[in-house]
N, C-alpha and C positions, 0 to 999 in steps of 0.2 A: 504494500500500500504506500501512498504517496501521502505523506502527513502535512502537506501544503491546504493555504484556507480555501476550502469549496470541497475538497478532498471528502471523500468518506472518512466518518470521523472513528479515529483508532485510540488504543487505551495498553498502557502496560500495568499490572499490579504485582505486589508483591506476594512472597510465597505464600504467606501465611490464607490470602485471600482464597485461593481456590477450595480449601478445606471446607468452611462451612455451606460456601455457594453451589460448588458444583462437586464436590466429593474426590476433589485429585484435578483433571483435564482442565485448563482454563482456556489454552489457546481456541480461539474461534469462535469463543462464547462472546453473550452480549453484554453490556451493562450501557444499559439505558440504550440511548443511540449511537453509543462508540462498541468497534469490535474488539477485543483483547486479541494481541501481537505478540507479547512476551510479558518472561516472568523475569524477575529482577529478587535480589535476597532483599530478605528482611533487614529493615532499619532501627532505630530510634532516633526520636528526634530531642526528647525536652531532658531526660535522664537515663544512667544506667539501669537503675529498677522498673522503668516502665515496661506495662504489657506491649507486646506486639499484635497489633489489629490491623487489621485488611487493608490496604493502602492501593488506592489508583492515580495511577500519575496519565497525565495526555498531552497532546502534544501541543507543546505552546502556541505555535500558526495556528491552531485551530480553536484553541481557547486559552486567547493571551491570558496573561495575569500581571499584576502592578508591582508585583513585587516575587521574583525569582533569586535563587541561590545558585553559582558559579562558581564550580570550585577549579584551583587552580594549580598546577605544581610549577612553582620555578624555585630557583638558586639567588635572585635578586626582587627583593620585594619592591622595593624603591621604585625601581623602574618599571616593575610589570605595573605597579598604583601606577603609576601616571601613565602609560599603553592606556589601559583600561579606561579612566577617568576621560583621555580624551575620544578613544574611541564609542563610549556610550555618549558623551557630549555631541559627538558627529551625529549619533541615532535618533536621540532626544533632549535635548538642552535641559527640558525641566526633568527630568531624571534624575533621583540621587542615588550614589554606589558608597556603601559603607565597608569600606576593603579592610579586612584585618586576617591576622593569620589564625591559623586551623586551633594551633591553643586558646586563645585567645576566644574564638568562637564555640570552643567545647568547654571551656574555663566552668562556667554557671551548672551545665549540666552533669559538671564532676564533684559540685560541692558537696550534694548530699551523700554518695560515696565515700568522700575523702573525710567529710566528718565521722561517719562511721568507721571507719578506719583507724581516725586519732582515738576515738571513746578506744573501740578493739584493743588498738595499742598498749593506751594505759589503763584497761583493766589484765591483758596479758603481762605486762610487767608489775603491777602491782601484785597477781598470781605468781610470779616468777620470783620477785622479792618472798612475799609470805611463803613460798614451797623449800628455797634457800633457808629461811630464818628456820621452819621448820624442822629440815633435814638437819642441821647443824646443832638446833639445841637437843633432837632426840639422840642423833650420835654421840654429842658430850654428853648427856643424861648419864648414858649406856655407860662410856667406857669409866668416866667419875664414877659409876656404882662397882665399879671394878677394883676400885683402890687399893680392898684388904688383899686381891691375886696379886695387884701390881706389887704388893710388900712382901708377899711371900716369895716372889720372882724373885726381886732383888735380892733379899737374906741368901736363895740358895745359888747366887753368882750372875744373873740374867744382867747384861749388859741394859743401856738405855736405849739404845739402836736395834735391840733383838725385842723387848718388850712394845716398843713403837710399831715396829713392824707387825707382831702379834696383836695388836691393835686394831690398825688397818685390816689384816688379814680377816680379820672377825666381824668387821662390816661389811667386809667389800660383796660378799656374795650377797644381802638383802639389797645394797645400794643395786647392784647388777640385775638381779633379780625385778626389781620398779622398774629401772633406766628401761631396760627390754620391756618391758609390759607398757610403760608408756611414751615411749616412740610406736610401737606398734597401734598403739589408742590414738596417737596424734597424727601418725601418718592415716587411718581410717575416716577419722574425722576430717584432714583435710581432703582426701578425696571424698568427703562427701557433702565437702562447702567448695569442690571448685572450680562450682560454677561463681560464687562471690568474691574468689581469691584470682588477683591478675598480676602475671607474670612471676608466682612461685608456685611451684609443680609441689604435688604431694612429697617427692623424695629431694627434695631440695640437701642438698648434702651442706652448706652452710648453716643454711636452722637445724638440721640433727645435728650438725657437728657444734652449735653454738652450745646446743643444750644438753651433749654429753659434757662437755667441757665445764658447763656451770655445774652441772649434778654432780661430778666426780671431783671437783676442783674445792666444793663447798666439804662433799663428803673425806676429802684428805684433810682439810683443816678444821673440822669439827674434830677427826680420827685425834690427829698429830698433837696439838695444840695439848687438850685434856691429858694425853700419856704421854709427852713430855712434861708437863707437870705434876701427874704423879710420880714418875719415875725419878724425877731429880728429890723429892721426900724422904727425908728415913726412914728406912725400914721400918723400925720400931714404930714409930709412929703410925706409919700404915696400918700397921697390923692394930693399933690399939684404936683406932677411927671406927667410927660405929656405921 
């Protein structure tokens, strides 16, 4: 078809459209007095979270409109503005072209996104902090109720270096044991937010790797910290601590 004015009048819509109207086929159908030509994907126009509905686009010769979007790719904004600017000035003098780049025109419909995002942020590091302060005061609980072993170690020769290590060792497999149960919870969960989640994949190997690093890093200096200060104690002392 010839989309010029007098033309029979033609209609493209989006994918979503054919679904309700005609159950799949849309080429060749009607709507209204224009014939559907093609399908074009789905858009949105005002935000990330809005619904996708049926959308027809036609062909401007045939039913101008006053106000049209133009998008453009170049390397030099500067000069394509002023191309543009006088070339629409040659078409229609009272025309106005409000030219700005593609951020800048998506800027409003990222807000509510990107606010969600920040809340997300800092309630995931506020979780991150409390899981830390957590993990730390329960391993020094642990290895501090251990005092009167740390003083029987020492009395029968145990270095401070062999007792620290015995320490560590005695957490490490409950810390290990979580770490693996929750990266596996939080890799499932993120694939199953991601469609919400843009441009980090479920296995993003920096966030696993951030968050072995905090768990294991928290859990050595809750370890270390408490059996290096039992272990430098007296014996005797140890042993008479209730």
């Amino acid at each position: 078809f010839d989309d010029r004015a007098g033309a029979p009048r033609v209609a493209v819509v989006n994918e979503t459209a054919p679904r309700p109207f005609w159950s799949g086929g849309a080429r060749g159908k009607r709507i209204h007095d224009a014939e559907v030509i093609g399908i074009v994907a789905d858009s949105k126009y005002w935000s990330l979270g809005e619904e996708i509905r049926p959308t027809v686009y036609t062909a401007y010769y045939q039913r101008p409109e006053r106000e049209i979007t133009i998008f453009l790719r170049t390397s030099n904004l500067a000069a394509a503005t002023k191309a543009l600017r006088a070339d629409i000035g040659r078409l229609d003098p009272t025309l106005y072209a409000d030219i700005k780049p593609m951020t800048d025109a998506l800027g409003p419909s990222l807000v509510p996104a990107q606010a969600g995002a920040a809340v997300t942020s800092g309630f995931g590091a506020l979780g991150a902090i409390l899981a830390m302060m957590g993990i730390y005061g329960l391993v020094a609980f642990t290895v501090a109720q251990r005092t009167r072993e740390i003083g029987i170690r020492k009395a029968v020769g145990a270095s401070t270096s062999a007792i620290v290590a015995l320490m560590l060792a005695g957490t490490a497999r409950p810390v290990a044991i979580g770490l693996i149960g929750g990266l596996a919870l939080g890799i499932l969960g993120a694939r199953a937010l991601g469609g919400f989640v843009v441009g980090v994949s479920a296995m993003d190997p920096l966030t696993l790797a951030g968050t072995t690093v905090l768990v294991v890093g928290t859990t050595l200096a809750a370890s270390a910290f408490p059996a290096l200060r039992a272990a430098r104690i007296d014996p005797l002392g140890a042993l008479k601590a209730e």
